[in-house]
C-alpha positions in Angstrom: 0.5 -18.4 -6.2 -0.8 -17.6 -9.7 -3.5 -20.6 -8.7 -4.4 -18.8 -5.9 -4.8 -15.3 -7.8 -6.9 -17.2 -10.5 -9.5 -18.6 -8.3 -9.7 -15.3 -5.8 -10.2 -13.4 -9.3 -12.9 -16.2 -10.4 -14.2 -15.3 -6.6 -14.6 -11.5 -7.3 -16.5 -11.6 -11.0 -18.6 -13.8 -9.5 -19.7 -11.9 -6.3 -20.2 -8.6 -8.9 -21.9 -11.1 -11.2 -24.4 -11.6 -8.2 -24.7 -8.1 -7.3 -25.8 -7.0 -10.3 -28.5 -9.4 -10.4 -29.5 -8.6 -7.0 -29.4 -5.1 -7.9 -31.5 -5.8 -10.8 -34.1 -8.0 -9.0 -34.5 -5.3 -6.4 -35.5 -3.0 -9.8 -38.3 -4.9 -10.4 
């Protein structure tokens, strides 16, 4: 379970990781 948690929390950073840089590429 606590796997499981780890990567889905991995998952999430990740996805706001790449909306930030999409949101920052769409600045441009």
């Amino acid at each position: 379970m606590s796997k499981y948690s780890y990567e889905s929390r991995c998952f999430h950073e990740s996805f706001e990781n790449l909306t930030v840089i999409m949101i920052r590429l769409s600045e441009k």
